[in-house]
SERO-4910 file (N, C-alpha, C, O; in steps of 0.05 Angstrom, whole numbers):
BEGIN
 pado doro    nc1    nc2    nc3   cac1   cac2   cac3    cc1    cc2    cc3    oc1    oc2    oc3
  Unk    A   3489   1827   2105   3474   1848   2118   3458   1837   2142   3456   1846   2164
  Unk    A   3449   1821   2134   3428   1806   2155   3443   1792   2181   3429   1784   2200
  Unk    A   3470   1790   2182   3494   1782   2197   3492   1805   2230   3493   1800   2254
  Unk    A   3489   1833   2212   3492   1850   2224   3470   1852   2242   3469   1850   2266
  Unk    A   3450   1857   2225   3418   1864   2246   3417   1839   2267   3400   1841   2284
  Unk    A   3434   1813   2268   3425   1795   2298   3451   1802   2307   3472   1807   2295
  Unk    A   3442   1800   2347   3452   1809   2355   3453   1785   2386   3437   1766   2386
  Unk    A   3468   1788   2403   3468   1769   2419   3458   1790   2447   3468   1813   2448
  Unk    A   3438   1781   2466   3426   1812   2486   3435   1789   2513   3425   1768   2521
  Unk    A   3454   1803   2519   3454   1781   2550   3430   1786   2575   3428   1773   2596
  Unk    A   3419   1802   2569   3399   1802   2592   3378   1783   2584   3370   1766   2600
  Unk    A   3367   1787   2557   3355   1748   2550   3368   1722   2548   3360   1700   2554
  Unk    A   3396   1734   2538   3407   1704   2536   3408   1692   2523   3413   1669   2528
  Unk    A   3399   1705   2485   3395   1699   2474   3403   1713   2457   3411   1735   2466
  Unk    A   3407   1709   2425   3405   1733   2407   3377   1736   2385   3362   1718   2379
  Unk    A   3376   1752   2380   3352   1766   2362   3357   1787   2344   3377   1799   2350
  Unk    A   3345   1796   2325   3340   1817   2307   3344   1845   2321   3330   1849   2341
  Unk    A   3357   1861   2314   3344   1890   2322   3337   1910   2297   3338   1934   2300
  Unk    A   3332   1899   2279   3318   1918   2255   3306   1897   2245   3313   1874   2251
  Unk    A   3286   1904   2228   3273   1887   2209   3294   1877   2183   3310   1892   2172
  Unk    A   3289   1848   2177   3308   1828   2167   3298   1827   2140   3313   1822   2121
  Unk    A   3268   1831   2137   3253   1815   2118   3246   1832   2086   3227   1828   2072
  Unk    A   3267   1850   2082   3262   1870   2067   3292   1865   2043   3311   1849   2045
  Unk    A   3285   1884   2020   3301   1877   1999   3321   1890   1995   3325   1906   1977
  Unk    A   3338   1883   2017   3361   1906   2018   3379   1917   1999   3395   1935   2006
  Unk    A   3380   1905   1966   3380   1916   1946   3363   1942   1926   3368   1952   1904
  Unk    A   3341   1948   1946   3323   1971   1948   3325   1981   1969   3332   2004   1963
  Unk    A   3324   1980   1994   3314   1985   2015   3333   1991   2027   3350   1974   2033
  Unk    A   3336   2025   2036   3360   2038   2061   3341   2031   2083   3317   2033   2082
  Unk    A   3358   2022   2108   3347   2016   2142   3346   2046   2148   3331   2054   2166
  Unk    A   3360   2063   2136   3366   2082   2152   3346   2112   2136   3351   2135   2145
  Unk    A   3330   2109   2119   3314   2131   2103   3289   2134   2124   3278   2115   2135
  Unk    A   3284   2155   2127   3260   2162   2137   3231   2171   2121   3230   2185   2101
  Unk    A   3209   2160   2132   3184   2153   2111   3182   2189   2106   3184   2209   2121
  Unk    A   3177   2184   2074   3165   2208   2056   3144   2224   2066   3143   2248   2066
  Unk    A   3127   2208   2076   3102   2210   2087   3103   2237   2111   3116   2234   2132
  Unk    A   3089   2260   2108   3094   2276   2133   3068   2279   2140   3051   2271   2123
  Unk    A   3057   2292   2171   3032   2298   2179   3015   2313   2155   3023   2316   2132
  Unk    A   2991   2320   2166   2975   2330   2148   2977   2322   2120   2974   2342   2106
  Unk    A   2979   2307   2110   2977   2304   2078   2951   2314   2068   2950   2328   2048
  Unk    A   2929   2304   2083   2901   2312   2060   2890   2328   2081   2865   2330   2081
  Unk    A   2904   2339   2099   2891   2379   2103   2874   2389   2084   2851   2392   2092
  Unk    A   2879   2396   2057   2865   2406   2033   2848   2391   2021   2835   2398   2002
  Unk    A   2846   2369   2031   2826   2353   2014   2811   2351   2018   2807   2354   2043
  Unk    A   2781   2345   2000   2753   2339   2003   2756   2298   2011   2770   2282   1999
  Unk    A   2737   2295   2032   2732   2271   2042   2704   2264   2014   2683   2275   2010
  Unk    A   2719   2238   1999   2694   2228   1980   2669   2208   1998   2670   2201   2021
  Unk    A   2654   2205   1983   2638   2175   2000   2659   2147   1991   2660   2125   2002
  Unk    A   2668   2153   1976   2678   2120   1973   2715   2122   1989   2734   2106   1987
  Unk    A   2714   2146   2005   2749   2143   2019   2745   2129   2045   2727   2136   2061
  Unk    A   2755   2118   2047   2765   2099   2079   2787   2115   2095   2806   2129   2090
  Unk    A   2771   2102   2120   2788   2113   2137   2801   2083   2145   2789   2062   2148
  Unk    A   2839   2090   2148   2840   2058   2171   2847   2057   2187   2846   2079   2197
  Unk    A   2859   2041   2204   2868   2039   2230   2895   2049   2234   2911   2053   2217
  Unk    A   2898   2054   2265   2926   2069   2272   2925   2058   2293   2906   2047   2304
  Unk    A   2957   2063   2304   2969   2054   2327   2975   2080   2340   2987   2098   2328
  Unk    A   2967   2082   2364   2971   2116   2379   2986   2102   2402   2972   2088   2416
  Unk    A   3017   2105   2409   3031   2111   2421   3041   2119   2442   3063   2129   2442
  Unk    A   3030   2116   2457   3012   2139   2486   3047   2143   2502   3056   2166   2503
  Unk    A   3060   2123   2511   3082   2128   2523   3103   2110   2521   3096   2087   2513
  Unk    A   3125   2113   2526   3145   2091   2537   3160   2096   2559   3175   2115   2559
  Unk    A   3156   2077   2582   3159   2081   2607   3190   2063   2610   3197   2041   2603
  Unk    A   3200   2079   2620   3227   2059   2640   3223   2041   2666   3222   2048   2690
  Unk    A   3222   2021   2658   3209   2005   2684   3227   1994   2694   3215   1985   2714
  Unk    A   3261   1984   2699   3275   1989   2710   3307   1995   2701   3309   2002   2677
  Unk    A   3321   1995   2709   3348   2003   2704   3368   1994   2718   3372   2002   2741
  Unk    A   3390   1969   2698   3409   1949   2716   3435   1972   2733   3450   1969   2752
  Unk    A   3430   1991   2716   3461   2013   2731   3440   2039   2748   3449   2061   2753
  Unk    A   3420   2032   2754   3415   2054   2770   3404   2078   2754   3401   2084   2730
  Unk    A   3399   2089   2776   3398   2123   2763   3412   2158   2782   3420   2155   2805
  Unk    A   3413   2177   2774   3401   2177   2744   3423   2175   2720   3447   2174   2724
  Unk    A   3410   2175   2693   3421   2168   2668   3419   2185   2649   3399   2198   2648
  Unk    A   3439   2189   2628   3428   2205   2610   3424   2191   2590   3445   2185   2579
  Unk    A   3398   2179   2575   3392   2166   2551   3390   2186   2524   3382   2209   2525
  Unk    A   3400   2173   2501   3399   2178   2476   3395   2161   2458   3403   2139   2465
  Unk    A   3384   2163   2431   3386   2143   2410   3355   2149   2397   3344   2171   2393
  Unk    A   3349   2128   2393   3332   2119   2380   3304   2105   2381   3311   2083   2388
  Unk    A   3271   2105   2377   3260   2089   2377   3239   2097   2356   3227   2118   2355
  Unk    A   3237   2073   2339   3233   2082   2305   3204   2056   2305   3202   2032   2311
  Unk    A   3191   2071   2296   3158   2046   2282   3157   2048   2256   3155   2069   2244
  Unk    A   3158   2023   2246   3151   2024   2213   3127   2015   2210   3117   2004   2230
  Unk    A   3111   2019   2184   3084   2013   2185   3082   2000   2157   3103   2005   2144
  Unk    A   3057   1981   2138   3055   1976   2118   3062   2005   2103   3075   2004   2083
  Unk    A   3055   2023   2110   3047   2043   2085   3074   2049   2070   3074   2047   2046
  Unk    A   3109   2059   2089   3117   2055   2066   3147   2032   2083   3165   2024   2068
  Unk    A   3147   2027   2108   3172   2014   2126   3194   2027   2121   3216   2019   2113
  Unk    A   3182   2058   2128   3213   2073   2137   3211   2088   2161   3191   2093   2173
  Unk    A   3236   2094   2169   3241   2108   2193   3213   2123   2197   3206   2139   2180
  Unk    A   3195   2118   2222   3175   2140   2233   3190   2141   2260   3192   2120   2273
  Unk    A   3201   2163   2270   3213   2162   2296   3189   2172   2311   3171   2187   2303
  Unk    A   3192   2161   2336   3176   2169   2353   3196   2180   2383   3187   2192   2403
  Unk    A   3225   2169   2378   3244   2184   2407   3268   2181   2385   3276   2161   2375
  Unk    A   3280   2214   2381   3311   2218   2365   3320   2228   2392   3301   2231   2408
  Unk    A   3342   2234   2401   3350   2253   2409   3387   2238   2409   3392   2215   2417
  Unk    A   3406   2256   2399   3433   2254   2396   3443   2256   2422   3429   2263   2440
  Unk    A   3472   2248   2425   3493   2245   2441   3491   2276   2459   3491   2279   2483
  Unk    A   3488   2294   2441   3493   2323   2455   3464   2331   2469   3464   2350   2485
  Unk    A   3443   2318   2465   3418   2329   2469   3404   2293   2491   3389   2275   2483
  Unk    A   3411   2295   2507   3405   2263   2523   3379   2276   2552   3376   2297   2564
  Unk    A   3368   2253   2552   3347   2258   2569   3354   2251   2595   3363   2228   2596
  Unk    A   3353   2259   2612   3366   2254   2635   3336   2243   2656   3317   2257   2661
  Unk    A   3341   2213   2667   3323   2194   2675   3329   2196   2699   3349   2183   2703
  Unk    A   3320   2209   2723   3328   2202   2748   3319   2183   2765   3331   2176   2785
  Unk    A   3291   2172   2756   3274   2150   2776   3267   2126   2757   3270   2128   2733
  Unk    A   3259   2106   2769   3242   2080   2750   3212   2101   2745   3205   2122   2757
  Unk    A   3203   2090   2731   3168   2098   2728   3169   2117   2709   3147   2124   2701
  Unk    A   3193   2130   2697   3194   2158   2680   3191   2149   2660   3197   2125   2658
  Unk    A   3182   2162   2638   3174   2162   2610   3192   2182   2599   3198   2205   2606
  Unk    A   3201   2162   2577   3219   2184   2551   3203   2203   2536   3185   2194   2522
  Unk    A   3206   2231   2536   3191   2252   2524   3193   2234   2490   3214   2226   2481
  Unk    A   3167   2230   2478   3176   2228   2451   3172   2254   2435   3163   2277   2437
  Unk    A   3184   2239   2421   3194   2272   2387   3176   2269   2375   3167   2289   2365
  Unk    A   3155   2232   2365   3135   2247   2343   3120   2227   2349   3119   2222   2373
  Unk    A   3105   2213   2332   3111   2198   2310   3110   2225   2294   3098   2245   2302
  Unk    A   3128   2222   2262   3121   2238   2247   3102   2235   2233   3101   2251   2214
  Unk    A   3086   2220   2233   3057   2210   2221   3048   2192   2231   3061   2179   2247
  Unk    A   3025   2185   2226   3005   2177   2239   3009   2144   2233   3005   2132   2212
  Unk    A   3015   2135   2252   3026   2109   2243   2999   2081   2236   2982   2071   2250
  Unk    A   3008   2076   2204   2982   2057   2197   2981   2034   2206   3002   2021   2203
  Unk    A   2960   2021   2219   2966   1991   2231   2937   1976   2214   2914   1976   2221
  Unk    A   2949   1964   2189   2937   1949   2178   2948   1921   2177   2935   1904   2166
  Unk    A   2972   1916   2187   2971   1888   2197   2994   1884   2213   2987   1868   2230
  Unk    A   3022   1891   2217   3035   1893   2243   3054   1923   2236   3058   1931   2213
  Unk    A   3062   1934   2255   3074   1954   2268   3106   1937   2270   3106   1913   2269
  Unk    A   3124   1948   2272   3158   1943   2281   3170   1967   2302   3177   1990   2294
  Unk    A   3172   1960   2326   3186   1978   2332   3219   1973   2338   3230   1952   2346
  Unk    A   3228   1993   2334   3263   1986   2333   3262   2003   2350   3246   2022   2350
  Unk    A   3285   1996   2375   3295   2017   2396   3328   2003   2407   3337   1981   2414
  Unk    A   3337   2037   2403   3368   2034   2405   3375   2055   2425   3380   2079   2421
  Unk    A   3373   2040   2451   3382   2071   2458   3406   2060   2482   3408   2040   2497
  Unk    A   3425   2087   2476   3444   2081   2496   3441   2106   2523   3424   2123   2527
  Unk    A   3463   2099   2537   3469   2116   2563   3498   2133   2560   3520   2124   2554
  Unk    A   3490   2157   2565   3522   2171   2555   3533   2176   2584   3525   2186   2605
  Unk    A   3557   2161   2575   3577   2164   2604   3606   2191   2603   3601   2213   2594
  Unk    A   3622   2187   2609   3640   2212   2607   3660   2214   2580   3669   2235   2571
  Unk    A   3665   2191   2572   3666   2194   2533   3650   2175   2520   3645   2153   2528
  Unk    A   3643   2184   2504   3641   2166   2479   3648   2137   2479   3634   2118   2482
  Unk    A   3670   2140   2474   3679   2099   2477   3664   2082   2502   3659   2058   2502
  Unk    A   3660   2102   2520   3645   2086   2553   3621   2086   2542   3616   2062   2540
  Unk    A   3608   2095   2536   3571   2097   2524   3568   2063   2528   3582   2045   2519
  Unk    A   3543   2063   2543   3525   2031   2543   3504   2037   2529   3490   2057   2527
  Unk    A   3506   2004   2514   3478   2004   2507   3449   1994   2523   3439   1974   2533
  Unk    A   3445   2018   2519   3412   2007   2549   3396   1988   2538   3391   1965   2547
  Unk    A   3388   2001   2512   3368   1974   2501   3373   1975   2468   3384   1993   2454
  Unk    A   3363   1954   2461   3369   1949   2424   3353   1923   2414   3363   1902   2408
  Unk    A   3329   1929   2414   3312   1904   2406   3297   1913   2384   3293   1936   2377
  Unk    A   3287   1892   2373   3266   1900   2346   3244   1884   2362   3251   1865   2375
  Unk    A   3211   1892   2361   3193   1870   2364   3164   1884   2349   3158   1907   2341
  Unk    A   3153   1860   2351   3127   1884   2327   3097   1878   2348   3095   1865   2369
  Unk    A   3085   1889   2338   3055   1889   2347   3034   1878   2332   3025   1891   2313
  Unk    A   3027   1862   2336   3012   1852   2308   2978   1854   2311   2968   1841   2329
  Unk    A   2965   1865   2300   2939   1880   2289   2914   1852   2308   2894   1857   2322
  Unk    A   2925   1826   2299   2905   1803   2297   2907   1798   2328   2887   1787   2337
  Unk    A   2929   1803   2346   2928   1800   2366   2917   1823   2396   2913   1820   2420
  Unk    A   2916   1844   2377   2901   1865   2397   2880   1877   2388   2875   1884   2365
  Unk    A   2858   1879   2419   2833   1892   2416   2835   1919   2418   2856   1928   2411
  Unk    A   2817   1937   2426   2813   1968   2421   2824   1978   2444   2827   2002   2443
  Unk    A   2832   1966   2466   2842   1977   2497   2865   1987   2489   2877   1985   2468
  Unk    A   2873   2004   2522   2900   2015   2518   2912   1987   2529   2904   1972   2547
  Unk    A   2940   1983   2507   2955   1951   2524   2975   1962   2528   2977   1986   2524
  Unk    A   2991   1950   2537   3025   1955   2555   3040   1927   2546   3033   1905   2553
  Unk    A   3060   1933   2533   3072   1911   2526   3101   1916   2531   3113   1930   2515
  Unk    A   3119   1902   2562   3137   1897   2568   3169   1890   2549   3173   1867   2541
  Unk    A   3187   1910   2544   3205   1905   2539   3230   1902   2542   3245   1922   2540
  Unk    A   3241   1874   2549   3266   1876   2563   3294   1873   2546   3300   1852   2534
  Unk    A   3304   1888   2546   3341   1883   2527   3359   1903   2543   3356   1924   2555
  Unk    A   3379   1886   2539   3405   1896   2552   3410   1901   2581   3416   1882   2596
  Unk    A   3407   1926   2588   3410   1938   2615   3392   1952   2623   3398   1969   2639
  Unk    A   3351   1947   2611   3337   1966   2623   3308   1941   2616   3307   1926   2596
  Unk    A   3291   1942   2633   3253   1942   2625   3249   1960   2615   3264   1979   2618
  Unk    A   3228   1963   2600   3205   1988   2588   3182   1982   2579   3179   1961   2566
  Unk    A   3157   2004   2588   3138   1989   2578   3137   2007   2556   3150   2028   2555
  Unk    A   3117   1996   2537   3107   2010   2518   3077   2012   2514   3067   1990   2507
  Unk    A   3059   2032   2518   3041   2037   2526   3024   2049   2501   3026   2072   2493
  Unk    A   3013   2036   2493   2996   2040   2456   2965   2034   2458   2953   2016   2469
  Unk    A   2956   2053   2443   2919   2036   2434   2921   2039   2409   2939   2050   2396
  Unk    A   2903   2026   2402   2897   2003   2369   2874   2028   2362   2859   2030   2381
  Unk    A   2869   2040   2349   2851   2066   2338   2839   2051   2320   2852   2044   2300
  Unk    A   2811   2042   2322   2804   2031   2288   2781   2050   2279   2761   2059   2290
  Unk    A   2793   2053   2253   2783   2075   2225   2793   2099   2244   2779   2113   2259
  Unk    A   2810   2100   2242   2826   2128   2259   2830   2151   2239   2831   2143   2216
  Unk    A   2833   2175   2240   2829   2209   2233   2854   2219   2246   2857   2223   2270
  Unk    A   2867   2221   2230   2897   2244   2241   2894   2267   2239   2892   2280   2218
  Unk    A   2895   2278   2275   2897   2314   2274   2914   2322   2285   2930   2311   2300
  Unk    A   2911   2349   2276   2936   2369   2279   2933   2390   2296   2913   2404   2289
  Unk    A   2945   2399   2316   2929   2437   2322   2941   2458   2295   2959   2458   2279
  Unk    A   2917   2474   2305   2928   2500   2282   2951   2513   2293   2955   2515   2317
  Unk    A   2968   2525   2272   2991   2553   2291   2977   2577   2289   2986   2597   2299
***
């Protein structure tokens, strides 16, 4: 299994991981999405002895450049796992039929969620798979496909930007570190 998740990225020149490796894949589907949905304790009374902890807020992911030009239509994937349970939290789905179409450098991928509030009590993973849909299927590139994490001990409370390069594109990823963070919701 672990054969599969490395991968060789010629734009580093190197190969690396693109999912997390370190898990008991005799338990553990790559592909289940966390149980966990927004609002969980909506209804609940806050005690004196409940904690609040830290989160990772997400702010954007920017296309910072692109080896084929533009514009493009991107699709796939970009998934954060967290201690609480390391399953799928997507923060960009969108399928083959449903692609975002990138016309300039500097644009940001609309994201879909996180679907919860993502816990950062000691590193973050983000996985991102995303390709470019060309006129079939079999032509589709892959734009980017890297795994890299964020780790808690190394960032302060600022918004940071952390540069990602694989395959055929840059991106930044644009996150702040929330500590004792409160997940809200609007009402409908």
């Amino acid at each position: 299994m672990m054969d599969k998740l490395f991968e060789f990225d010629p734009k580093k020149g190197s190969g690396s991981y693109t999912q997390v490796w370190f898990v008991d894949f005799s338990t553990f589907n790559l592909d289940d999405e966390t149980q966990y949905g927004p609002m969980r304790f909506t209804d609940s009374l806050i005690k004196d002895n409940d904690e609040v902890i830290d989160s990772l807020n997400v702010l954007c992911l920017k296309i910072r450049s692109s080896d084929v030009g533009y514009p493009i239509n991107v699709y796939g994937t970009v998934i954060v796992r967290d201690r609480l349970d390391m399953k799928c939290n997507y923060i960009f789905r969108r399928n083959r039929n449903n692609c975002q179409l990138v016309e300039s450098e500097g644009e940001s991928l609309i994201l879909t969620g996180p679907t919860r509030g993502i816990v950062f009590c000691c590193d973050a993973y983000f996985e991102i798979n995303l390709k470019i849909k060309q006129d079939k299927e079999s032509e589709d590139r892959q734009f980017s496909k890297t795994l890299f994490d964020v780790d808690r001990a190394r960032v302060d409370y600022r918004v940071k930007r952390q540069t990602i390069v694989s395959r055929l594109s840059e991106m930044d990823l644009i996150f702040a570190y929330v500590k004792k963070a409160l997940e809200g919701a609007p009402l409908r």
